[in-house]
N, CA, C and O atoms as a printed pandas DataFrame, in Angstrom:
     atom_number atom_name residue_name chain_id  residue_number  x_coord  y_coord  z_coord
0              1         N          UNK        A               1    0.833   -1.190    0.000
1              2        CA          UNK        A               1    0.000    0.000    0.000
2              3         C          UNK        A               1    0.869    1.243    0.000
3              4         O          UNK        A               1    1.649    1.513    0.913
4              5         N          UNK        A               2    0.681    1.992   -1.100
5              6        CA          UNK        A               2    1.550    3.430   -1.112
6              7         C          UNK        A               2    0.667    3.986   -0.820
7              8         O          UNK        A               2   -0.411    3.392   -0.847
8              9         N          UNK        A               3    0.728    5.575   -0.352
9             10        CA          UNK        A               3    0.003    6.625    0.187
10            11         C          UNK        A               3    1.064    7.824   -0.674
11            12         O          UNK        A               3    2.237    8.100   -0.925
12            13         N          UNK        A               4    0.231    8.074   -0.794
13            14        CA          UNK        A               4    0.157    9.696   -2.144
14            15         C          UNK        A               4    1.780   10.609   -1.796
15            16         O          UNK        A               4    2.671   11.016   -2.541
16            17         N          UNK        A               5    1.532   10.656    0.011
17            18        CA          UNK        A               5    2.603   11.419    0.758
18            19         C          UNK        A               5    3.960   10.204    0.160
19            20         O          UNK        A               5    4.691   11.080   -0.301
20            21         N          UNK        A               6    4.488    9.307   -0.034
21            22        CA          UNK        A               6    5.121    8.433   -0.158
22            23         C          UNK        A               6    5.679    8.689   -1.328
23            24         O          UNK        A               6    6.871    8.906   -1.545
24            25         N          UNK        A               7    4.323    8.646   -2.490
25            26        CA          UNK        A               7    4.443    8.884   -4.036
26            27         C          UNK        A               7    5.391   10.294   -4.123
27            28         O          UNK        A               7    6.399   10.611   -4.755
28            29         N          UNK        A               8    4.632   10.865   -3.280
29            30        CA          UNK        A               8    5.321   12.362   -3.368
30            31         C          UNK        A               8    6.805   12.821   -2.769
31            32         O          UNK        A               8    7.513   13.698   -3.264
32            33         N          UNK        A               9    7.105   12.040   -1.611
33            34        CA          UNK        A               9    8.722   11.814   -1.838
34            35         C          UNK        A               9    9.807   11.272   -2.617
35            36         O          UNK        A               9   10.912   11.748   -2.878
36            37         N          UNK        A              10    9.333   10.310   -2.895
37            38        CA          UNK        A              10   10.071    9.550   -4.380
38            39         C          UNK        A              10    9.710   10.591   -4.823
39            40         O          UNK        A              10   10.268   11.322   -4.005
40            41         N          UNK        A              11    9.217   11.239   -5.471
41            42        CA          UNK        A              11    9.047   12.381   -6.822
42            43         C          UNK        A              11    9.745   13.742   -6.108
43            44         O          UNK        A              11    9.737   14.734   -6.837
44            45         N          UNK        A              12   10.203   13.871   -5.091
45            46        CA          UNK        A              12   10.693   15.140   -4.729
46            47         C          UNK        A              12    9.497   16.197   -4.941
47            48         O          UNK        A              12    9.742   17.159   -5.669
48            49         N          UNK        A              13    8.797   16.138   -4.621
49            50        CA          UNK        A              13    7.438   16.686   -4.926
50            51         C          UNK        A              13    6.390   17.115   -3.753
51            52         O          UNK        A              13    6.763   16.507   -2.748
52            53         N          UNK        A              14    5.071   18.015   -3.400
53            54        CA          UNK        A              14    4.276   18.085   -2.475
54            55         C          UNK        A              14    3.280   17.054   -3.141
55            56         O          UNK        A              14    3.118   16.722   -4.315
56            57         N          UNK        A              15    2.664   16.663   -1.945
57            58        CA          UNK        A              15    1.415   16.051   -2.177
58            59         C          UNK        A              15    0.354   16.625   -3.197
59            60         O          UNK        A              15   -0.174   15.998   -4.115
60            61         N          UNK        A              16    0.100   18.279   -2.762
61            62        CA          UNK        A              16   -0.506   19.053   -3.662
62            63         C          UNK        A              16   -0.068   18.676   -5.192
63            64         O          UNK        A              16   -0.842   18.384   -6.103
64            65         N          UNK        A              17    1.181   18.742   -5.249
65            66        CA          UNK        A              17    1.758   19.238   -7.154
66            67         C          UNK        A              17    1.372   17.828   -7.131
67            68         O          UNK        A              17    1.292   17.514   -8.318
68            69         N          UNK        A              18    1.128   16.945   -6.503
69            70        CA          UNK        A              18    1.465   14.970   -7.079
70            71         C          UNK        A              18   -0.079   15.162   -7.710
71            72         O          UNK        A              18   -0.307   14.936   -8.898
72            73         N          UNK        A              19   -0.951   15.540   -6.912
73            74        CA          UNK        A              19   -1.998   15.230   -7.292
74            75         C          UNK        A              19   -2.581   16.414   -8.662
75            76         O          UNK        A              19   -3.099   16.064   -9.723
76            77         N          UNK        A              20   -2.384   17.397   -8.350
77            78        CA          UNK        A              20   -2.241   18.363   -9.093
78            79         C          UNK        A              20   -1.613   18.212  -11.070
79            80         O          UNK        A              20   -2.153   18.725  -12.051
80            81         N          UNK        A              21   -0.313   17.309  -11.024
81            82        CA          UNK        A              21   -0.084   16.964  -12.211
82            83         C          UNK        A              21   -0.693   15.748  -12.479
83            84         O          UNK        A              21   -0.964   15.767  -13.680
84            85         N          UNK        A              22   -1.053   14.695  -11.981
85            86        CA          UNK        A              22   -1.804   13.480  -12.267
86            87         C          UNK        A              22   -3.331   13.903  -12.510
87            88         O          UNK        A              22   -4.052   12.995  -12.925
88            89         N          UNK        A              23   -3.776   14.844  -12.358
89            90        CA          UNK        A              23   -5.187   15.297  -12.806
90            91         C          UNK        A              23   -4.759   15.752  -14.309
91            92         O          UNK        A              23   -5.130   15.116  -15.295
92            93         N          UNK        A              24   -4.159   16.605  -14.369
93            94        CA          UNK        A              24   -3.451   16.612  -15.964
94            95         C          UNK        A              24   -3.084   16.121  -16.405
95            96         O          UNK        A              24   -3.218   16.570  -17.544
96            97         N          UNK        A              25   -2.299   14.885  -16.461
97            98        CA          UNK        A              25   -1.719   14.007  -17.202
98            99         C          UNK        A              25   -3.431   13.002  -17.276
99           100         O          UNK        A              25   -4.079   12.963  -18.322
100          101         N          UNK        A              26   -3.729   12.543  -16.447
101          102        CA          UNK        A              26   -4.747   11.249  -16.455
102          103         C          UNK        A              26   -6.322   11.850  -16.475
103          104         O          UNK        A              26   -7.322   11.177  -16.725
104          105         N          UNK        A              27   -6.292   13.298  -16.146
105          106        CA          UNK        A              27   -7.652   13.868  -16.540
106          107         C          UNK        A              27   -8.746   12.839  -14.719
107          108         O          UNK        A              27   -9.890   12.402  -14.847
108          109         N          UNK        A              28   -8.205   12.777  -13.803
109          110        CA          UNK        A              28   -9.333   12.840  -13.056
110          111         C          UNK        A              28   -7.693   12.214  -11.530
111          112         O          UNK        A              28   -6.505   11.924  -11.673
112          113         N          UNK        A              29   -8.565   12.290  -10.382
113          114        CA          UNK        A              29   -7.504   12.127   -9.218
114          115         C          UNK        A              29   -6.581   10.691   -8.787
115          116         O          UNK        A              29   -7.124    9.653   -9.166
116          117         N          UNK        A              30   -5.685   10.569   -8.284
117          118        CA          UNK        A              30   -5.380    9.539   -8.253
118          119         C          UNK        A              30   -6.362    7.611   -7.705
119          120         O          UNK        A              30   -6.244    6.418   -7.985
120          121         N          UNK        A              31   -7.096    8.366   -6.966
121          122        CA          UNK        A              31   -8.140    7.646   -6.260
122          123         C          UNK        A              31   -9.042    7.226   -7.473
123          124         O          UNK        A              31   -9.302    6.032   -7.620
124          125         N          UNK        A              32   -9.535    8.176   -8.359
125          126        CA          UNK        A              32  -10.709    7.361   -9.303
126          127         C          UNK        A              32   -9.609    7.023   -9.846
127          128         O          UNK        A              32   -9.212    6.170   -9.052
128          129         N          UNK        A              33   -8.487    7.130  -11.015
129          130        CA          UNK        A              33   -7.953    6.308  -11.580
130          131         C          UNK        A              33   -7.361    4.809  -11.342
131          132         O          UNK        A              33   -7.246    3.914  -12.179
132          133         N          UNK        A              34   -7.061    4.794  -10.137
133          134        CA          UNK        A              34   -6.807    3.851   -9.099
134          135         C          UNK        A              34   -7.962    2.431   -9.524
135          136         O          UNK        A              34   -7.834    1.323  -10.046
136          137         N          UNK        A              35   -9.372    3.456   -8.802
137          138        CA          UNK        A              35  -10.585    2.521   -8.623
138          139         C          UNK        A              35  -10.845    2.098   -9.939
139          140         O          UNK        A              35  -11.346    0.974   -9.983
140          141         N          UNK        A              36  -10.642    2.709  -11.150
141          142        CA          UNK        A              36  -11.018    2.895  -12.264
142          143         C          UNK        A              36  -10.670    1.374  -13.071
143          144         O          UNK        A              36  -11.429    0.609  -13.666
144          145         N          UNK        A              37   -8.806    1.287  -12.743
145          146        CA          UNK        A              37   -8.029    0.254  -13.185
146          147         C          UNK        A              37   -8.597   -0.919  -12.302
147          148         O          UNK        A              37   -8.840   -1.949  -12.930
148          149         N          UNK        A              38   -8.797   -0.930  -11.230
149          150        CA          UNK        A              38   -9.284   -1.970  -10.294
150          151         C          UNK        A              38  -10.629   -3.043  -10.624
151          152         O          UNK        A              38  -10.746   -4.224  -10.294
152          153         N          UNK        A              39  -11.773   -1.989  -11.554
153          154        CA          UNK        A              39  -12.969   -2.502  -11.908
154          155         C          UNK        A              39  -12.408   -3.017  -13.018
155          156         O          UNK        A              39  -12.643   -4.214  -13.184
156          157         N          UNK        A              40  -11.437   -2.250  -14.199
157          158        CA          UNK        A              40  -11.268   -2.743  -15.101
158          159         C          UNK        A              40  -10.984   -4.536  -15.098
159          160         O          UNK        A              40  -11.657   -5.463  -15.550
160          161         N          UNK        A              41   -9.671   -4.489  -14.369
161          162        CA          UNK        A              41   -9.234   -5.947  -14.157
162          163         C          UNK        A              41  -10.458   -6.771  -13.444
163          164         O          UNK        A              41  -10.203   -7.975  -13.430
164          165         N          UNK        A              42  -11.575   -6.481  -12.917
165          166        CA          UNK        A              42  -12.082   -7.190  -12.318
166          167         C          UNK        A              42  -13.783   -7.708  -13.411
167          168         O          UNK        A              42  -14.695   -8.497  -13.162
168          169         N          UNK        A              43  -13.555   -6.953  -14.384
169          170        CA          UNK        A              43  -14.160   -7.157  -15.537
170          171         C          UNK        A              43  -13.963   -7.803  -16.362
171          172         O          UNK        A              43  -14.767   -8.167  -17.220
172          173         N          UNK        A              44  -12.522   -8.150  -16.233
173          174        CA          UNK        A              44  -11.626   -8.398  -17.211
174          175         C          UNK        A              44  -11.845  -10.420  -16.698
175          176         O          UNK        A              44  -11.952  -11.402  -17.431
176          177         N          UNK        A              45  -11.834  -10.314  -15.321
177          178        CA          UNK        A              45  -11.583  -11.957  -14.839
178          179         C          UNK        A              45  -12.740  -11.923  -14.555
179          180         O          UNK        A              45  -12.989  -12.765  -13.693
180          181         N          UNK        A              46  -13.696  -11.283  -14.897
181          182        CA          UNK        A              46  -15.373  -12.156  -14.383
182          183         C          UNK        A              46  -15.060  -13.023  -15.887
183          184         O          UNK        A              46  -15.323  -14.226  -15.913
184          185         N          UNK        A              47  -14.532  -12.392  -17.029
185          186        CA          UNK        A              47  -14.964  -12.770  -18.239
186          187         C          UNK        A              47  -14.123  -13.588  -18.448
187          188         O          UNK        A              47  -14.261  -14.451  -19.315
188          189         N          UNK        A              48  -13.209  -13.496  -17.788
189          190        CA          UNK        A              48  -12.499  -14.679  -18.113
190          191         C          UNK        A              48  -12.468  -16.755  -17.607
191          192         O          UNK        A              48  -12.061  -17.830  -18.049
192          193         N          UNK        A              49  -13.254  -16.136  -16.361
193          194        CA          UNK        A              49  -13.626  -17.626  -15.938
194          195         C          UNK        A              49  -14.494  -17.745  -14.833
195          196         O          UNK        A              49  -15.369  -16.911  -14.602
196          197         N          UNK        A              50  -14.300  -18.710  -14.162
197          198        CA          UNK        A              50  -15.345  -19.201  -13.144
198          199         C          UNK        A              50  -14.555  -18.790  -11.483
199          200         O          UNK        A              50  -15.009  -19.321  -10.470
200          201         N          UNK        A              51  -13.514  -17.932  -11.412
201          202        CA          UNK        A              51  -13.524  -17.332  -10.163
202          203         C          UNK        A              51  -14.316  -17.191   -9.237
203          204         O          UNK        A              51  -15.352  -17.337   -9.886
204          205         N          UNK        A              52  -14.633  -17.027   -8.262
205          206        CA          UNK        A              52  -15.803  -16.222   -7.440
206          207         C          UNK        A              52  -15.434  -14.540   -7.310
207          208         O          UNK        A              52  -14.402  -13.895   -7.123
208          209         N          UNK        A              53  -16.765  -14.243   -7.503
209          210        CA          UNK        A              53  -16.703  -12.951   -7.124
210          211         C          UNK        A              53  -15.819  -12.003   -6.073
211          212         O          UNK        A              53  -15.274  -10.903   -5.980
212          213         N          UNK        A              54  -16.098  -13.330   -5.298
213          214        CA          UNK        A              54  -15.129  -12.594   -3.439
214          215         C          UNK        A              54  -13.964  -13.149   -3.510
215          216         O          UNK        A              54  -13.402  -13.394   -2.442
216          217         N          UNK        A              55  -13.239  -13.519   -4.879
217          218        CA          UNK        A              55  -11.731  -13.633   -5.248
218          219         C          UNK        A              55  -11.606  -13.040   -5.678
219          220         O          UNK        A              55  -10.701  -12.285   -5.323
220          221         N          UNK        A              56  -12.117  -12.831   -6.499
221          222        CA          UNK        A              56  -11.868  -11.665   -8.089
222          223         C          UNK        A              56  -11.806  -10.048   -6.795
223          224         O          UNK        A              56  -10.948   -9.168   -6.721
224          225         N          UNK        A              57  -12.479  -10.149   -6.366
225          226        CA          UNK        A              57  -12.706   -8.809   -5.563
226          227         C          UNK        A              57  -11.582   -8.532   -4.402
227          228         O          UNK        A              57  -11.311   -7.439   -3.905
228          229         N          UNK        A              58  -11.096   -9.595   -4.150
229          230        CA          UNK        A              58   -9.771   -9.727   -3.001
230          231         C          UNK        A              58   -8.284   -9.094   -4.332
231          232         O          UNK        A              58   -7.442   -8.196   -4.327
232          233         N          UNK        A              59   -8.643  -10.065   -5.163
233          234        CA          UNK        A              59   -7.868   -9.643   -6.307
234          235         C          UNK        A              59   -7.154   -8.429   -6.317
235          236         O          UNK        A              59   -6.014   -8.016   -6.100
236          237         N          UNK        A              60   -8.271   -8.014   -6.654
237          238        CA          UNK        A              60   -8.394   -6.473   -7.166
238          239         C          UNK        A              60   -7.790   -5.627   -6.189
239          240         O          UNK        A              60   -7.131   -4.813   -6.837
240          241         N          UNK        A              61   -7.686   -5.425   -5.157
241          242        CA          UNK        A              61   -7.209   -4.660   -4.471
242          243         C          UNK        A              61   -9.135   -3.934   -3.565
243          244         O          UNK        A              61   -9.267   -2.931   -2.864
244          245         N          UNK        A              62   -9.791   -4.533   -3.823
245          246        CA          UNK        A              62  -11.215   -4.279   -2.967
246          247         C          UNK        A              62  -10.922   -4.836   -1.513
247          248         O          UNK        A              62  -10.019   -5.639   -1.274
248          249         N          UNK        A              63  -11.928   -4.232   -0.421
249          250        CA          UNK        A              63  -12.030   -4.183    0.687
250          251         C          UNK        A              63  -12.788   -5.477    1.107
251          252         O          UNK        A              63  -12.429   -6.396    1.843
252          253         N          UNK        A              64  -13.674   -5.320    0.579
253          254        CA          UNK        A              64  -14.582   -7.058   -0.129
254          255         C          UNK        A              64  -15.314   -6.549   -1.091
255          256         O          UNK        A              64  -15.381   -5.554   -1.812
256          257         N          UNK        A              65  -16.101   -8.032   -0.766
257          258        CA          UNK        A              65  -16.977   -8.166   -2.141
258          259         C          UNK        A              65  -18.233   -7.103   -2.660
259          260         O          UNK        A              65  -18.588   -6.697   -3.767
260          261         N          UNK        A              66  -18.748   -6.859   -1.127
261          262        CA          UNK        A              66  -20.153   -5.617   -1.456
262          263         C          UNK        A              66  -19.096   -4.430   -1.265
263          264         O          UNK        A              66  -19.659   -3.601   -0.550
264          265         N          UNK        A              67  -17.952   -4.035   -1.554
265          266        CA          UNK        A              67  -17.635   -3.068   -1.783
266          267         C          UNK        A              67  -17.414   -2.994   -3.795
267          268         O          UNK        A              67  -17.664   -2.128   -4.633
268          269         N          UNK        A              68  -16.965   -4.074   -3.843
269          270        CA          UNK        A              68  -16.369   -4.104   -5.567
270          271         C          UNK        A              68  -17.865   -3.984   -5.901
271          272         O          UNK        A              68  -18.158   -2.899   -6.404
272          273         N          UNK        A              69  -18.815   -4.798   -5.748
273          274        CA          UNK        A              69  -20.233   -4.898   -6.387
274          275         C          UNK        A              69  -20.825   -3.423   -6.226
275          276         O          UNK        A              69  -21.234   -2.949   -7.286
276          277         N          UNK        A              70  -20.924   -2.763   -5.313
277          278        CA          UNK        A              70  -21.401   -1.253   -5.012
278          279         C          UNK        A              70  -20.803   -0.107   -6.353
279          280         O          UNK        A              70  -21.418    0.567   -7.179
280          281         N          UNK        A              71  -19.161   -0.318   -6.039
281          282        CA          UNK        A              71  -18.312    0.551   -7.596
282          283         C          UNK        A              71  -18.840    0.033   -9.152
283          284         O          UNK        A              71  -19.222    0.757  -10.071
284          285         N          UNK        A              72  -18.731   -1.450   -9.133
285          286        CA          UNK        A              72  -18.817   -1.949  -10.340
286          287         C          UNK        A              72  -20.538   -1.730  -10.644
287          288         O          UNK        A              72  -20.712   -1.905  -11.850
288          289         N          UNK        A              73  -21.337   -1.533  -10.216
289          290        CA          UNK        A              73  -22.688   -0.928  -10.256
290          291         C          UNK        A              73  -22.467    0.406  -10.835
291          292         O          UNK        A              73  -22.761    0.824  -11.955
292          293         N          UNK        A              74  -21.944    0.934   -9.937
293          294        CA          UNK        A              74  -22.108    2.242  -10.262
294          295         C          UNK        A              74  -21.385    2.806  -11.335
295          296         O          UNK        A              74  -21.819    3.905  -11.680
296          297         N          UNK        A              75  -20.289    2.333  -12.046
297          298        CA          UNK        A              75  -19.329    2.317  -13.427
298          299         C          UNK        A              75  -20.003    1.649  -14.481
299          300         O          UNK        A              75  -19.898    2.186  -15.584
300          301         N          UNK        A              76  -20.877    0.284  -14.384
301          302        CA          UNK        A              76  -21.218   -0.276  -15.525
302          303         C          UNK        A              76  -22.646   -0.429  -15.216
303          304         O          UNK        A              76  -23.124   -1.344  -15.887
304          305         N          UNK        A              77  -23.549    0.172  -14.394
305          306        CA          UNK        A              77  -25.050    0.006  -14.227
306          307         C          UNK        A              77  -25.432   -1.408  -14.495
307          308         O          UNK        A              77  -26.154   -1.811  -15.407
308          309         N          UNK        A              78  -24.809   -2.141  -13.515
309          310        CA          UNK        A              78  -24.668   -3.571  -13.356
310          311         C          UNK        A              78  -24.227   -3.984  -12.629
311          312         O          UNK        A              78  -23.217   -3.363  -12.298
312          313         N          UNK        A              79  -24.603   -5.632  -11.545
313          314        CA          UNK        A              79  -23.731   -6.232  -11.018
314          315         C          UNK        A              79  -23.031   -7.181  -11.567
315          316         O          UNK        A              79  -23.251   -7.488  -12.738
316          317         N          UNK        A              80  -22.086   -7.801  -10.844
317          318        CA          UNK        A              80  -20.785   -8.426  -11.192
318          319         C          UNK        A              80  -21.449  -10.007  -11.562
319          320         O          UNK        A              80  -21.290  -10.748  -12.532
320          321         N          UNK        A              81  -22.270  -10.134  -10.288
321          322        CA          UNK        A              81  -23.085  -11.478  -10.808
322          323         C          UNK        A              81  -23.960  -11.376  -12.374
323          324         O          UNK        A              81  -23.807  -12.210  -13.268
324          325         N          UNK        A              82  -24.758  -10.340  -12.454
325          326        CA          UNK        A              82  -25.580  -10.040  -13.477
326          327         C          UNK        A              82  -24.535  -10.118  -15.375
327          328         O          UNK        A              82  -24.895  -10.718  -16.387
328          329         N          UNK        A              83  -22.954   -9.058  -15.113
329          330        CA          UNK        A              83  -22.396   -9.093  -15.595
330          331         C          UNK        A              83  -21.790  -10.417  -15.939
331          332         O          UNK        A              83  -21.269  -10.429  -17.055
332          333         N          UNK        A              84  -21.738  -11.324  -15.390
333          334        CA          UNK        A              84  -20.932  -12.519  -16.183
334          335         C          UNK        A              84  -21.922  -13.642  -16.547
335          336         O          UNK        A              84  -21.598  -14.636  -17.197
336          337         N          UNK        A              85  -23.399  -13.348  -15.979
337          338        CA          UNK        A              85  -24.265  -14.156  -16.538
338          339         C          UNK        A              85  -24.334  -13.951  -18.037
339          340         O          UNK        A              85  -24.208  -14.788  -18.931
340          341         N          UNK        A              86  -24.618  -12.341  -18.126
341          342        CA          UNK        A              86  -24.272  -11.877  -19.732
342          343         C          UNK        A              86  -23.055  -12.074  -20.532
343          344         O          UNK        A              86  -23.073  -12.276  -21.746
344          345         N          UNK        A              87  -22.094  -12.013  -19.873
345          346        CA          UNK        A              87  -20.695  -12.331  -20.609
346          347         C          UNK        A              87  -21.394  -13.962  -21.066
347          348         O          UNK        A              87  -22.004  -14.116  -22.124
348          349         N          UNK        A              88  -21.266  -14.598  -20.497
349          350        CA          UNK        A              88  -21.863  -15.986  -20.891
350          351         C          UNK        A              88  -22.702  -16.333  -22.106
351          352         O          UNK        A              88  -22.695  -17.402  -22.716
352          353         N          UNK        A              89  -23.297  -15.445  -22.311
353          354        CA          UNK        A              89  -24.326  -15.907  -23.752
354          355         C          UNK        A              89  -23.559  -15.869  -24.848
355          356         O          UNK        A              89  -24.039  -16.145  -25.947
C-alpha cells in the first residue's frame, strides 16, 4: 500500500503538485484512476472464468466483495453477478 505522501517523496514533490499533475496528465484524481483500473481488471476476470466474485474482488485490491459490487454498479449500471451471466451468452 503506497500513500500519495510516499508517491510524493520519491518524486521530490508536495502532495498538492502529485496530485495536481496526475489530474493533468490522467484527466481525473489519483483515487478514481486507481478505482477505475481496479474494476477494469475485475471485468476483465469475471470474463475470463469461473472465479468467485469474493476472489476476483480480493484480487483487485477491494475491501470485499459488497464493496467491488457497489463501484462496479455504479461504473457499468450492473452487477458483477448479473455481468458474467451476460458475458456468458
Amino acid at each position: 500500500n503506497l500513500s500519495l505522501s510516499d508517491i510524493a517523496k520519491v518524486a521530490s514533490i508536495s502532495v498538492f503538485h502529485l496530485i495536481r499533475q496526475f489530474n493533468e496528465s490522467f484527466g481525473c484524481p489519483p483515487y478514481v484512476y486507481l478505482t477505475h483500473r481496479r474494476l477494469d481488471r475485475a471485468r476483465r476476470l469475471i470474463e475470463a472464468g469461473d472465479t468467485s466474485i469474493k476472489c476476483i474482488a480480493a484480487s483487485c485490491g477491494f475491501s470485499d466483495q459488497s464493496h467491488m459490487t457497489r463501484l462496479f454498479r455504479r461504473e457499468f449500471k450492473i452487477t458483477p453477478g448479473e455481468y458474467r451471466k451476460n458475458a456468458s451468452l
